[in-house]
C-alpha positions as CSV (number, residue, x, y, z in Angstrom):
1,X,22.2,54.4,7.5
2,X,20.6,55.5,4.7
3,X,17.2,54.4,5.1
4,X,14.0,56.6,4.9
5,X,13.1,56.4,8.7
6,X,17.0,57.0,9.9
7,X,17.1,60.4,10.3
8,X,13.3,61.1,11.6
9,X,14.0,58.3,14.7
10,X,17.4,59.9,15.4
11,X,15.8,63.4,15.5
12,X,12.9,62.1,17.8
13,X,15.7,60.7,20.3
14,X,17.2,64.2,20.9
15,X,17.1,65.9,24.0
16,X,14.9,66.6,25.7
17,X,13.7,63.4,25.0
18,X,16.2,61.4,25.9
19,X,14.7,58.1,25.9
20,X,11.5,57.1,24.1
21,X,9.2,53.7,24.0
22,X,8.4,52.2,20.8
23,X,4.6,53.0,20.5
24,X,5.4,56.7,21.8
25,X,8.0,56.1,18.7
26,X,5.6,55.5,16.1
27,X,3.2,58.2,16.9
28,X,6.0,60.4,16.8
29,X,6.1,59.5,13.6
30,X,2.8,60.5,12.9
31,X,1.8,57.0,12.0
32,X,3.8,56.8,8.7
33,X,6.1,54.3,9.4
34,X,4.9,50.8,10.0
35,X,5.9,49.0,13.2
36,X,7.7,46.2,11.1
37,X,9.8,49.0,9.5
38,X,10.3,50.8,12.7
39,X,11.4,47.3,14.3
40,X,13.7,47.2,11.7
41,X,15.5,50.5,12.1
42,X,16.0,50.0,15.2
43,X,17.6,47.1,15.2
44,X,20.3,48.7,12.2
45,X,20.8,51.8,14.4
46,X,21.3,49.7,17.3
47,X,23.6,46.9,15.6
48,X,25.6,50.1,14.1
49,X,25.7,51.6,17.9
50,X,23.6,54.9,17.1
51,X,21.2,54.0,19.3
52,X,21.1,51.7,22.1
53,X,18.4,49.7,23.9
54,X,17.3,49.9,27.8
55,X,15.0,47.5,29.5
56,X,14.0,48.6,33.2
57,X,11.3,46.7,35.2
58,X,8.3,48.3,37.5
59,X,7.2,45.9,39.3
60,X,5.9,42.7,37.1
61,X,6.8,44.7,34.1
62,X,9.4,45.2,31.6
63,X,9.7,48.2,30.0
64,X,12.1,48.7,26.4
65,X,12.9,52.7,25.5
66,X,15.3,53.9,22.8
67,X,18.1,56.5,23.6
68,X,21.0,57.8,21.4
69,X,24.7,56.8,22.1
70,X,27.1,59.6,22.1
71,X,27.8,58.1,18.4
72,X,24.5,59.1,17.6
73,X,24.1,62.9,19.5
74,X,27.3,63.5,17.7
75,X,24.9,63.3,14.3
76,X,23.4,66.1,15.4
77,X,24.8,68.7,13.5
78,X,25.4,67.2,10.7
79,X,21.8,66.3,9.9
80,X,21.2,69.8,10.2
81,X,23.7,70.5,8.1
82,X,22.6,68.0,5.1
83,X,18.7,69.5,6.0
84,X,19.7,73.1,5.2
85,X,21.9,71.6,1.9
86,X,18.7,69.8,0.9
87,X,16.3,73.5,1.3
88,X,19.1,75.1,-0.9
89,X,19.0,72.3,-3.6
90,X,15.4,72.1,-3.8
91,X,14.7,76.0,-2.7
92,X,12.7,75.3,0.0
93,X,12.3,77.5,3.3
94,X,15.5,77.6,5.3
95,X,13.8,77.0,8.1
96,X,13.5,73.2,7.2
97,X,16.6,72.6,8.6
98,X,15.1,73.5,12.3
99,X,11.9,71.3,12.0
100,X,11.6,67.6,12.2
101,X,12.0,65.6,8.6
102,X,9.1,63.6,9.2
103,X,6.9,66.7,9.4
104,X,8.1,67.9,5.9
105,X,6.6,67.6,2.5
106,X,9.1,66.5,0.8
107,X,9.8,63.5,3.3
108,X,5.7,62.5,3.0
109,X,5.9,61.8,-0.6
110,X,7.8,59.0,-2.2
111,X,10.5,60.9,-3.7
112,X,11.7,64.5,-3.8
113,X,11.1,66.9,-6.5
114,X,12.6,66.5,-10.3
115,X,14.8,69.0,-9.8
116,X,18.2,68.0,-10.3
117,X,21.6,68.3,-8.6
118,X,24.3,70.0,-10.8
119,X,27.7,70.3,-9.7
């Protein structure tokens, strides 16, 4: 579960959401997040039971949306937890913690500042 992508999907996939097609999913994303990569996620959140698959059918069509298991709401507060550990570490605004990672700074570039971690 440690992937780059984990944490923004599960955060899209919270109420009021709910559920959430996988086009709607990457421009949630803000396009940052290629649909192989996406296709991927899913399929590790899902095979790990954070999130969970549903196909319905309108007529001729089939339509596949993304929800969160009750395995995965109960993540909730602790990714807010680890997001307001990560502002303290890195001193950024402790607001973070209330706004989605994918649309923070530190999440758009390829790693986080030098700063280090001393315990």
């Amino acid at each position: 579960m440690g992937k780059k992508w984990t944490i923004p999907i599960i955060e899209l996939l919270y109420p009021p959401r709910n559920k959430i097609s996988f086009n709607n999913m990457l421009i949630g994303l803000n396009g940052n997040v290629t649909a192989r990569n996406l296709s991927q996620s899913l399929k590790e959140l899902s095979k790990i039971g954070i999130i969970e698959k549903v196909e319905r059918k309108e007529n001729r069509f089939v339509y596949t949306e993304y929800s969160l298991t009750k395995k995965g709401m109960a993540l909730k507060g602790f990714i807010r937890n680890a997001k307001v550990l990560g502002a303290c570490i890195y001193d950024l605004d402790a607001s973070c913690a209330d706004r989605p990672c994918s649309e923070c700074l530190l999440f758009s570039k390829s790693r986080l500042p030098s700063k280090q971690m001393r315990l």
